[in-house]
KEVO-921975 format. One record per residue (C-alpha): x, y, z; residue in one letter. Coordinates in Angstrom, 2 decimals, padded with zeros to 5 digits, m for minus. Each point is the difference from the previous one (the first is absolute). Layout:
X / Y / Z / A
...
//
This chain:
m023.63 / m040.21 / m115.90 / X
000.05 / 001.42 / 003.72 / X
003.25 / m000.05 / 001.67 / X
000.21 / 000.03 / 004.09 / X
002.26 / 001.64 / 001.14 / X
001.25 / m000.15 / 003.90 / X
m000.40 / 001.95 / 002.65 / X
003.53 / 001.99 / 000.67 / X
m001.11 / m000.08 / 003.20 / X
000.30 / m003.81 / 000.54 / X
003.67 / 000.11 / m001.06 / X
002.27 / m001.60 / 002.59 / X
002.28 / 003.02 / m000.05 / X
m002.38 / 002.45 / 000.27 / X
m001.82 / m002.01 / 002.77 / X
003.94 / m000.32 / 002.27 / X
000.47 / 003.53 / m000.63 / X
m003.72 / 000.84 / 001.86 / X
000.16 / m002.56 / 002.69 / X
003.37 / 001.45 / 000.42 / X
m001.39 / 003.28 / 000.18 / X
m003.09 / m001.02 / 002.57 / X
002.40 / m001.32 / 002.20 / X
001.92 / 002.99 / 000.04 / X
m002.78 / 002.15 / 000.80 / X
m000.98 / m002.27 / 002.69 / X
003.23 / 000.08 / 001.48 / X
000.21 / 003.86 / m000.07 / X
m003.45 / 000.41 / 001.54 / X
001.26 / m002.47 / 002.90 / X
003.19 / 001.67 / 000.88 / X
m001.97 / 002.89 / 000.20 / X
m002.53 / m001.42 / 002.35 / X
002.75 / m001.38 / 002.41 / X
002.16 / 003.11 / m000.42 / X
m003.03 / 002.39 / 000.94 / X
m001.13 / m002.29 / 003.12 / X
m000.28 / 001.89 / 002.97 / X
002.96 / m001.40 / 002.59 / X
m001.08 / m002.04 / 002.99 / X
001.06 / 002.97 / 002.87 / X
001.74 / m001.57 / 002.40 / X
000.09 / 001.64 / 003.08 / X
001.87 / m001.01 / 003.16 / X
m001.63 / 000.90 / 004.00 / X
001.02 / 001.44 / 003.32 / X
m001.71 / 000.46 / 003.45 / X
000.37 / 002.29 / 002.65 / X
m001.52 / 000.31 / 003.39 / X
m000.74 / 003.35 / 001.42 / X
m000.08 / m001.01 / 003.94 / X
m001.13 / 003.59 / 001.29 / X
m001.22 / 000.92 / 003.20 / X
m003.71 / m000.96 / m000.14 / X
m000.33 / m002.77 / m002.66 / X
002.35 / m001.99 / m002.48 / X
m000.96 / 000.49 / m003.58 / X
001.55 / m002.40 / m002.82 / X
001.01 / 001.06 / m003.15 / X
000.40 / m002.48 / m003.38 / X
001.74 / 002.23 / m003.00 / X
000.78 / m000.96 / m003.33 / X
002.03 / 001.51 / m002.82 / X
001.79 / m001.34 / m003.34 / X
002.92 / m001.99 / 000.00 / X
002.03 / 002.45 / m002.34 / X
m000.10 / 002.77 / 001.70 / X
000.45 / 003.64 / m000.98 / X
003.73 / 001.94 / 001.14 / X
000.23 / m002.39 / 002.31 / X
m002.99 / 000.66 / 002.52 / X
m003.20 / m002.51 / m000.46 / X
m002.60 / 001.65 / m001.03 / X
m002.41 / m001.17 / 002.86 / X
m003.67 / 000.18 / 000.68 / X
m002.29 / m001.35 / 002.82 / X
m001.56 / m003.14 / m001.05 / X
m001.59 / m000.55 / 003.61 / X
m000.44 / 000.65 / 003.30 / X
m001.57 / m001.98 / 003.37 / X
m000.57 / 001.79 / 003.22 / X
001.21 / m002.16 / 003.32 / X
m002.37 / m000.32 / 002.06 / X
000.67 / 001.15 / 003.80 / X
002.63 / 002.18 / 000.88 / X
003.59 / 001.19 / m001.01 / X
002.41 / m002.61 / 000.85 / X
001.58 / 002.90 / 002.82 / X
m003.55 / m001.32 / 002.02 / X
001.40 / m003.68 / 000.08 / X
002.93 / 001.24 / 002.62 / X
m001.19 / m002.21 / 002.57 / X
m001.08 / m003.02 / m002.56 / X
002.47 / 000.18 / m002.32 / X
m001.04 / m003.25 / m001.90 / X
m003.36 / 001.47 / m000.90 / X
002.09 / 002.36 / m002.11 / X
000.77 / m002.22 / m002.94 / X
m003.50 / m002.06 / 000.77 / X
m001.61 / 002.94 / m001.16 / X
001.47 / 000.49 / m003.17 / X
m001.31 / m003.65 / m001.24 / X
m003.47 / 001.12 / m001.95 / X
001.52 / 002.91 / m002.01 / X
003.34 / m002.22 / m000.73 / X
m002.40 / m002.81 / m001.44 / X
m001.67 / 002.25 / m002.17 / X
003.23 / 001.12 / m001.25 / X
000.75 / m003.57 / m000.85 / X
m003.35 / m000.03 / m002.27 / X
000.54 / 003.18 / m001.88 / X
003.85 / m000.52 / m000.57 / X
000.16 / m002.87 / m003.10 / X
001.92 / m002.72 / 001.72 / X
002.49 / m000.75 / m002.24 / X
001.27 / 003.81 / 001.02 / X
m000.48 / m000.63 / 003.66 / X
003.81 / m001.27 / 000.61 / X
001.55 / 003.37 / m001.35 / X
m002.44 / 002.37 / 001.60 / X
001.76 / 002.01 / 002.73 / X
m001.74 / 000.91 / 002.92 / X
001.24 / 002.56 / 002.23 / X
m001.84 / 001.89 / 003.64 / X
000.38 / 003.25 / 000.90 / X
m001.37 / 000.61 / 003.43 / X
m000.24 / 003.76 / 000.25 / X
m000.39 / 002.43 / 003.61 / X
m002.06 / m002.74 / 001.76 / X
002.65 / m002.05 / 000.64 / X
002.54 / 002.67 / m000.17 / X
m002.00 / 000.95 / 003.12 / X
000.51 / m003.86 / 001.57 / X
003.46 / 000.21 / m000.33 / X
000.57 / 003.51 / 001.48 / X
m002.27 / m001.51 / 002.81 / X
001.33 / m003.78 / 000.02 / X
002.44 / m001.22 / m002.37 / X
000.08 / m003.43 / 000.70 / X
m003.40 / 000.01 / m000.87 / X
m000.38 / 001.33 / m003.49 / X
003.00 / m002.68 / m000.47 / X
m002.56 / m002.78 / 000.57 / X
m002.49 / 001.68 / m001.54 / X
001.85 / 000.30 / m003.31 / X
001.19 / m003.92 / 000.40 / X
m003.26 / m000.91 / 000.21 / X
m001.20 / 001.55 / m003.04 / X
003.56 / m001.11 / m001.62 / X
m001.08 / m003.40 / 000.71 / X
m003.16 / m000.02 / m000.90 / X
000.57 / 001.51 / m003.42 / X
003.15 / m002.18 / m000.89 / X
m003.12 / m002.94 / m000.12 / X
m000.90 / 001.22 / m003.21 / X
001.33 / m000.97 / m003.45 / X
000.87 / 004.01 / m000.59 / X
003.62 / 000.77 / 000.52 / X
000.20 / 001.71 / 003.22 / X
002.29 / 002.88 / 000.03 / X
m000.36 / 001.39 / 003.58 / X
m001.97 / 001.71 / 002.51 / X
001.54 / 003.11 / 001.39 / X
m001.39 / 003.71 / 001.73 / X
000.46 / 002.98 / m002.55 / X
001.58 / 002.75 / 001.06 / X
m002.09 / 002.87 / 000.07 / X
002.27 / 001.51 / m003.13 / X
m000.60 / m003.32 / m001.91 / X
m003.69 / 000.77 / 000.49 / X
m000.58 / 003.26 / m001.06 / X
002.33 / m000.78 / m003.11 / X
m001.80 / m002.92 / m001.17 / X
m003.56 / 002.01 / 000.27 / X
001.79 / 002.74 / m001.90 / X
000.89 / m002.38 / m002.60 / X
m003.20 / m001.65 / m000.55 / X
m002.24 / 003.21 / m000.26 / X
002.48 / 001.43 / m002.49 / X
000.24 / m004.08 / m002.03 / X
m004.17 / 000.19 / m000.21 / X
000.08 / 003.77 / m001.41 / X
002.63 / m001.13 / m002.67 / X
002.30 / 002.89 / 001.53 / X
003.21 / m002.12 / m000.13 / X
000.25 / m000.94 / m003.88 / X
m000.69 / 003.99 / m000.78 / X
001.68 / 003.25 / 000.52 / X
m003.22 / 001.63 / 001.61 / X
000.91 / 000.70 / 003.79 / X
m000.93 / m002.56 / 003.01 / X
m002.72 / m000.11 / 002.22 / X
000.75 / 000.44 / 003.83 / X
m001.09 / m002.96 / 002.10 / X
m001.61 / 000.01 / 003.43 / X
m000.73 / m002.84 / 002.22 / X
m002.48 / m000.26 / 002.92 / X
m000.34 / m003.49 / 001.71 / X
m000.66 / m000.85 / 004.28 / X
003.46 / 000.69 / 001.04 / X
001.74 / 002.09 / m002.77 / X
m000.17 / 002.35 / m002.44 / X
002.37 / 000.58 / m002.69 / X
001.14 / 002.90 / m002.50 / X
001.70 / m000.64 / m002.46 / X
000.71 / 002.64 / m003.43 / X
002.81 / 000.97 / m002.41 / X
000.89 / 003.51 / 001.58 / X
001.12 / 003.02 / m001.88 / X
002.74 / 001.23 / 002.66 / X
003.06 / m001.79 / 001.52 / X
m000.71 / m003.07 / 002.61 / X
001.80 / 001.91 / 002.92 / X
m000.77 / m003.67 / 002.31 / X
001.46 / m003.23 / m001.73 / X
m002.60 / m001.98 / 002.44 / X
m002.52 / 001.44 / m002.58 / X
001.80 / m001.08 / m003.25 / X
m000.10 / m002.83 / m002.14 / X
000.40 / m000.81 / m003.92 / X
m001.69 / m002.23 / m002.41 / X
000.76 / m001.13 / m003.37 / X
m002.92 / m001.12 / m001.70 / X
m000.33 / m000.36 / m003.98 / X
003.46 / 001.72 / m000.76 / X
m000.70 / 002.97 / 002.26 / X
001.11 / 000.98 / 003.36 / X
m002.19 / 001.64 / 002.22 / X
001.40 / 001.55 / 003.59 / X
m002.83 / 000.17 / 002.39 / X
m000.71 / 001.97 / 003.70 / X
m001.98 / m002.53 / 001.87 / X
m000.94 / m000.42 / 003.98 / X
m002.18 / m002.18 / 002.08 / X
m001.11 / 001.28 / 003.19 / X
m000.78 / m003.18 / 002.36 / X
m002.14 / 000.51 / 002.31 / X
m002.28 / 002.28 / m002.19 / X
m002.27 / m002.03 / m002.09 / X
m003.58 / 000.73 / 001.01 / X
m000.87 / m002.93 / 002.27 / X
003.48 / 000.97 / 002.24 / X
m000.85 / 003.83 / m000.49 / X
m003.21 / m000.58 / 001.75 / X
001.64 / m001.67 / 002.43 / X
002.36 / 002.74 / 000.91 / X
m002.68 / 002.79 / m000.38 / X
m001.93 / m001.94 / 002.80 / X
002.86 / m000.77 / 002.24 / X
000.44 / 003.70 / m000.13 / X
m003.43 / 000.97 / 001.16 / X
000.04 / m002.58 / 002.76 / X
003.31 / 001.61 / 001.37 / X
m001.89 / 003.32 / 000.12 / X
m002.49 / m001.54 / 001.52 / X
m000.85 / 001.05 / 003.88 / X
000.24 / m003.30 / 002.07 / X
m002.11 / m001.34 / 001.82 / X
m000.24 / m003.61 / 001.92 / X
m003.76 / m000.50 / m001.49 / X
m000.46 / 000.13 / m002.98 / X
002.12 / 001.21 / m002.91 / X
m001.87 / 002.28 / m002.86 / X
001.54 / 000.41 / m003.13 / X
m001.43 / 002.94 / m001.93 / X
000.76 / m000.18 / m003.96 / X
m000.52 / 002.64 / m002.23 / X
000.80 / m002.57 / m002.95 / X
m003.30 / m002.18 / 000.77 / X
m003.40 / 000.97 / m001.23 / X
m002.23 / 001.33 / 002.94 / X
m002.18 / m003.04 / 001.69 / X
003.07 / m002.36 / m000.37 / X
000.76 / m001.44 / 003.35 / X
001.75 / m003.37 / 000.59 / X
002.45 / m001.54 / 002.56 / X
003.42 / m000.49 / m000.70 / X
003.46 / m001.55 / 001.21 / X
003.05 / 001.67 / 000.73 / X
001.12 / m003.19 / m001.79 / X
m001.54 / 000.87 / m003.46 / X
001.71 / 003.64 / 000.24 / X
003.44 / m001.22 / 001.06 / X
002.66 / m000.58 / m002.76 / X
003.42 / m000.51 / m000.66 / X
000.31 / 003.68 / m000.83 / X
m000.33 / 001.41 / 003.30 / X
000.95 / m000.30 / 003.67 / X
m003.10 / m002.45 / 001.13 / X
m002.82 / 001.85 / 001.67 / X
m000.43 / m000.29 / 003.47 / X
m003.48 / 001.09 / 001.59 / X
m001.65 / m000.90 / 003.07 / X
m002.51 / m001.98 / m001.66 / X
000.71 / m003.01 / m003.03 / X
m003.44 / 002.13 / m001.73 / X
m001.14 / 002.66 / m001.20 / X
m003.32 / 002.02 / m001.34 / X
000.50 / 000.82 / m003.54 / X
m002.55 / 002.79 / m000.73 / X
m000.30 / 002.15 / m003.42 / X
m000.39 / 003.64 / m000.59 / X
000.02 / 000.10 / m003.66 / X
002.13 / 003.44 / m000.18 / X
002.22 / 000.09 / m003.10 / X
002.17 / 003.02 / 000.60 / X
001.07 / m001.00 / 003.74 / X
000.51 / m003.39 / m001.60 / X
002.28 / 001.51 / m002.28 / X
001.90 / 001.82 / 002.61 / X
000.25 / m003.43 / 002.29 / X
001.80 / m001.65 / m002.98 / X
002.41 / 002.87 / m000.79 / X
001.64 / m000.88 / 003.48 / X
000.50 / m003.65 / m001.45 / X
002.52 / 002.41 / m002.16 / X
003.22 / 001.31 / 001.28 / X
000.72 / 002.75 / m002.26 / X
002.05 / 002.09 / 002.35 / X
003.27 / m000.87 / m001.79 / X
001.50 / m000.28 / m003.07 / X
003.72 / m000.24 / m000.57 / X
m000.37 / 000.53 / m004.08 / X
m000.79 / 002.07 / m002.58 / X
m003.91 / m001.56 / 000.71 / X
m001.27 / m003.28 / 001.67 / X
m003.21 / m001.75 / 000.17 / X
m000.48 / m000.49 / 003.95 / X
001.98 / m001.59 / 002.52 / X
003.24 / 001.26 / m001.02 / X
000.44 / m001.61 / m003.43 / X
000.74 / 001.27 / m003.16 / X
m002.66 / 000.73 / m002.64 / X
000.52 / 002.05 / m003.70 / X
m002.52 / 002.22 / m000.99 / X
m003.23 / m002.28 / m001.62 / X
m000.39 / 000.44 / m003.57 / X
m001.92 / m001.32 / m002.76 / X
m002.56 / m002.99 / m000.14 / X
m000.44 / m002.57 / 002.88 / X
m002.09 / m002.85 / 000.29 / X
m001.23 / m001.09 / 003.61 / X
m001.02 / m003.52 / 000.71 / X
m000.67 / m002.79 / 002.24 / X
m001.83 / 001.65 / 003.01 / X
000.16 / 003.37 / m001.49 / X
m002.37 / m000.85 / m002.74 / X
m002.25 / m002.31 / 002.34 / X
m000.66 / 002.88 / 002.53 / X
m000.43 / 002.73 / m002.27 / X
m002.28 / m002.24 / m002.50 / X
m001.95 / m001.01 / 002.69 / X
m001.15 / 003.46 / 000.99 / X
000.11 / 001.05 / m003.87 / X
002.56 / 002.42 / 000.78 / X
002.21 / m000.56 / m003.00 / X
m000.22 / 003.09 / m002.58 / X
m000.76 / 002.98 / 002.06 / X
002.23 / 002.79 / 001.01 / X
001.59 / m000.11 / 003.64 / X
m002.62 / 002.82 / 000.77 / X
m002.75 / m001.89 / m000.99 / X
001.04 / m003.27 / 001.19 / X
000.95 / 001.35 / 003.78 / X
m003.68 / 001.54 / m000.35 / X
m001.56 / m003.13 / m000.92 / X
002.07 / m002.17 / 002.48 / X
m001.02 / 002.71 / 002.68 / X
m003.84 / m000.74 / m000.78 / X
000.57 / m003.71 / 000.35 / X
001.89 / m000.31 / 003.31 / X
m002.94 / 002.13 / 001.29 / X
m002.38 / m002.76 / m000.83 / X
m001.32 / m002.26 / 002.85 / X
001.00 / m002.78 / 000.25 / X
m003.84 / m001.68 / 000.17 / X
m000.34 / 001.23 / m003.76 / X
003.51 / m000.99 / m001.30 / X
m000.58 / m003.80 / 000.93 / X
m003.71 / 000.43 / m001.41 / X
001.69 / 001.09 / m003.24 / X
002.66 / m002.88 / m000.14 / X
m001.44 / m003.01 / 001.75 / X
002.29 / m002.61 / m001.92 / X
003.12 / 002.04 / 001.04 / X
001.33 / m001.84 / 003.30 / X
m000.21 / 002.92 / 002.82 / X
003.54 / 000.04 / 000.82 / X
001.14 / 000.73 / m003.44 / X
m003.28 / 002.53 / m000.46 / X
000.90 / 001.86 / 003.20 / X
003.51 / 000.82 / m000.72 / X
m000.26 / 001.61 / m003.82 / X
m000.51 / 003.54 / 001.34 / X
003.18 / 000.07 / 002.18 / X
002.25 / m001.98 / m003.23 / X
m001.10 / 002.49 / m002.29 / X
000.99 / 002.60 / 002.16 / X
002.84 / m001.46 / 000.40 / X
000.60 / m000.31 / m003.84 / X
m000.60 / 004.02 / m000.34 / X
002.14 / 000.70 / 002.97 / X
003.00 / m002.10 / m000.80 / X
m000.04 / 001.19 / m003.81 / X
m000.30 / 003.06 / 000.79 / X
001.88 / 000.71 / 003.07 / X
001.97 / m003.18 / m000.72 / X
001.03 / m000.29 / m003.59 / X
m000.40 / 004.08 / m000.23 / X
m002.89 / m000.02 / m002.97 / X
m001.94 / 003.09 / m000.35 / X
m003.49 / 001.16 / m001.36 / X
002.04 / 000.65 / m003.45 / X
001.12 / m003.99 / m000.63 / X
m002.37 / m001.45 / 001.88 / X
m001.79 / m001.33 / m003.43 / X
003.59 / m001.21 / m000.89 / X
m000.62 / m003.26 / 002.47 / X
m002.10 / m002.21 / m001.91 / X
m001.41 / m002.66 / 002.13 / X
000.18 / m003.34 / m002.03 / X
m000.80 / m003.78 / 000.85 / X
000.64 / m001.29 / m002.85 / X
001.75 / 001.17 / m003.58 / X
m001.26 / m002.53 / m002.80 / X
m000.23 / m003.05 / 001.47 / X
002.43 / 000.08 / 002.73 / X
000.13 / 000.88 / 003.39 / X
002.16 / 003.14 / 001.37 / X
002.56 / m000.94 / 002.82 / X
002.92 / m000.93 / 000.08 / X
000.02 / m004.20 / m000.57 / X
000.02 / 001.00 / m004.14 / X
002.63 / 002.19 / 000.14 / X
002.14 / m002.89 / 002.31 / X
m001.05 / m002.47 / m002.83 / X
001.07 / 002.25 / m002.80 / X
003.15 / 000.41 / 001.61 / X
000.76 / m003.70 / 000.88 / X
m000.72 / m000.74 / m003.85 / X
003.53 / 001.42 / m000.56 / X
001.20 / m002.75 / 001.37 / X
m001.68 / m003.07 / m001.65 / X
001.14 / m001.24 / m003.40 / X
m001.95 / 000.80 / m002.92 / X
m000.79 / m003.00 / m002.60 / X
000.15 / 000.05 / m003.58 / X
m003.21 / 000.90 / m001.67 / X
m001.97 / m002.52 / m002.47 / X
001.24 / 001.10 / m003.65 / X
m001.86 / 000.13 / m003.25 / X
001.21 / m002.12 / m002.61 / X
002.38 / 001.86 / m001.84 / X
001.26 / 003.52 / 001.21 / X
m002.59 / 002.83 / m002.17 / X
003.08 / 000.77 / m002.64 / X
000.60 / m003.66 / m000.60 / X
m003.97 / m000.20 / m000.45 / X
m000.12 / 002.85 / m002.01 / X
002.41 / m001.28 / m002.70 / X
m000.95 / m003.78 / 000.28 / X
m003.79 / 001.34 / m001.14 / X
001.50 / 001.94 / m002.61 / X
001.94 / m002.30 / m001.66 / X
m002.63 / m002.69 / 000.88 / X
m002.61 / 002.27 / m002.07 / X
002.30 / 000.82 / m003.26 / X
000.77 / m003.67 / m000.40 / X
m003.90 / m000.73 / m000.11 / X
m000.24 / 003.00 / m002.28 / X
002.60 / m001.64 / m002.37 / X
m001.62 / m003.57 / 000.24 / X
m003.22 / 002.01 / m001.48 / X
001.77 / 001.70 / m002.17 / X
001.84 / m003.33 / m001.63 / X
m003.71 / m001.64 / 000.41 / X
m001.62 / 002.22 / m002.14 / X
002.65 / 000.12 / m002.57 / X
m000.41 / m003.77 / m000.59 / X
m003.73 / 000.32 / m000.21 / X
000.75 / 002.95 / m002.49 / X
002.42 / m002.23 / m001.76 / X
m002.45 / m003.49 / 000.21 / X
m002.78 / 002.09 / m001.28 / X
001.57 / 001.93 / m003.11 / X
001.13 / m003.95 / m000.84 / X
m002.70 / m001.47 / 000.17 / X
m001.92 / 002.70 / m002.10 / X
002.58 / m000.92 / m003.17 / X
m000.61 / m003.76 / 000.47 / X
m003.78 / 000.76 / m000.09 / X
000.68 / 002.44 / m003.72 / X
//
């Protein structure tokens, strides 16, 4: 007679104890899904305008909201170019001032997520253009900077103010956000100089290796737990648009007069230039206005690069020093050493004519052979480049080798030290990082999204979570041992 026997299997308490089990490891498998999850990164926003001399340039940065020894860790998330000119050139209009800034503040709008757009700061810095206007007019750049106050207090960003930098604040910030991009500041390698080049300034700024004998030149940072004590001046009056100014207003005074016609004779224009000008367009704030017999003048090119050398020196008063050393003018300056990075107008020049890697030697050779070129063939070999941006290269070049040299006191043997940079990553060099980086100090961190459990509690939770399934097999098979040894003596 044939006896049937059941399946162990289909025994209720061996079928609990494996559902029991399942579920476990269904359980375990989801915490570990959610616990593993990459975090949502929330990140909060800030703009900044850079109002320089010639143009307005608007800056969106992002970083985390926890934030690392207190200092955001920032990076550009975009940038928008106003169109027309720095807000200085609205003196007379002030209104147009914040007008212009509408396209680029809309398209901050779109690339900001809204729901951030009430806590986003935004702060403008209006550099030596306007630092200029007020020298010249103070009441002014005071409507000036209303009008863009105004204008920007429209949006849903929280508007934090418009002011002028000082010329300190400047060169600072730049040195900050060259030494941020190279990672300098979070490592114990040494700093990278900074040098600045826009129309109406130009800044140095470095960590020096001797005592700051002028406390015009000092100031200290504290960024991520370390404090840095920097030399820093900005010469107004000596970015390159200004400097050409000066050079020419200083040719025109040498200039014989005469009641019909004025001739202007420039060895920093290519040979075959030759255009009309207006004692108007060489007259600045930074200098006793010219005064000639006639409102024009015959600007004619000669395309000689050591006498333009020599007329740019004289833009230089080096005749006194009262310290151990000084730049020019009078003002303190340590000894340069180490790495520098040069931007803004320094890199545009020098890129332009591809003069970035050589030696001084070679590069005052090179520049030599391209001042010497007519002025027929340069426009021929750069018809998109506008004519009065094309015909001025050779004299702000020289002027780049001239004031770094006989400025800044570089020689033939750290001349590759300067590295001229645009960019580092994705980021652009100048100061409007560095300002950001700084203001982050200032704005409260939130709480980062957590994982489930903190990684110990995890840890131990999928431990124990694994020896109890481990025990629930273990008790599972011992009742199917158990069932089966029975039901082998029922069956004898």
């Amino acid at each position: 007679m044939e006896v049937k026997v059941k399946n162990p299997w289909h025994r209720p308490v061996v079928i609990f104890l494996m559902a029991v089990v399942a579920v476990g490891i269904v359980i375990m498998v989801s915490i570990s899904v959610v616990q593993h999850k990459p975090l949502p990164q929330k990140y909060k926003y800030g703009i900044v305008l850079d109002a320089g001399s010639s143009h307005t340039s608007v800056f969106i940065y992002k970083w985390p909201a926890e934030k690392e020894n207190n200092t955001g860790m920032v990076q550009q998330h975009h940038t928008c170019n106003v169109k027309g000119k720095g807000i200085s050139s609205y003196f007379d209009k002030p209104h147009g001032a914040g007008a212009s800034l509408e396209e680029c503040m809309k398209e901050a709008k779109e690339k900001i997520p809204a729901h951030r757009h009430s806590e986003t700061p935004v702060y403008l810095g209006a550099t030596a253009g306007m630092r200029l206007l007020k020298m010249e007019d103070e009441m002014a750049s005071e409507k000036v900077l209303t009008s863009v106050a105004h204008s920007l207090k429209t949006y849903p960003f929280s508007y934090q103010g418009a002011r002028i930098l000082s010329g300190q604040e400047e060169g600072a910030f730049g040195w900050i956000t060259v030494n941020y991009l190279s990672e300098n500041l979070r490592k114990p390698a040494g700093t990278l100089g900074a040098l600045d080049l826009g129309g109406a300034s130009t800044q140095i700024t470095f960590v020096p290796q001797q005592i700051i004998e002028s406390s015009d030149n000092s100031i200290d940072f504290r960024l991520y737990g370390n404090d840095y004590h920097l030399y820093t001046h900005s010469f107004l009056c000596y970015g390159k648009d200004q400097a050409l100014k000066l050079a020419m207003a200083e040719k025109l005074r040498s200039t014989p007069d005469k009641t019909d016609a004025i001739l202007l004779r420039d060895p920093c224009f290519h040979p075959g230039y030759n255009t009309t000008k207006t004692l108007e367009s060489v007259n600045t704030p930074c200098m006793k206005p010219l005064k000639m017999p006639k409102e024009q003048f015959s600007h004619v090119g000669l395309g000689n690069w050591s006498q333009c050398q020599e007329s740019i020196r004289k833009v230089f008063n080096t005749s006194h020093c009262p310290y151990s050393g000084c730049s020019f003018n009078g003002v303190f300056q340590p000894t340069v050493e180490g790495k520098f990075g040069a931007f803004s107008a320094f890199f545009f020049v020098m890129d332009f004519l591809n003069l970035k890697n050589d030696s001084l030697d070679k590069t005052k050779q090179r520049l030599a052979m391209y001042c010497s070129t007519p002025w027929q063939k340069i426009v021929q070999d750069h018809p998109k480049v506008k004519e009065k941006y094309l015909s001025e290269y050779c004299f702000s070049a020289t002027y780049i080798l001239t004031l770094l040299e006989h400025g800044y006191n570089f020689t033939s043997d750290n001349w590759n030290d300067i590295k001229f940079i645009k960019k580092i990553g994705d980021s652009d060099a100048g100061w409007t990082l560095g300002y950001m980086l700084n203001l982050t100090n200032m704005i409260p961190a939130e709480d980062p999204d957590k994982p489930l459990m903190p990684h110990g509690g995890y840890v131990t939770f999928m431990i124990l979570f694994s020896l109890l399934i481990l025990v629930l097999i273990i008790m599972a098979y011992i009742y199917f041992r158990r069932f089966t040894k029975t039901a082998q003596k029922d069956i004898i």
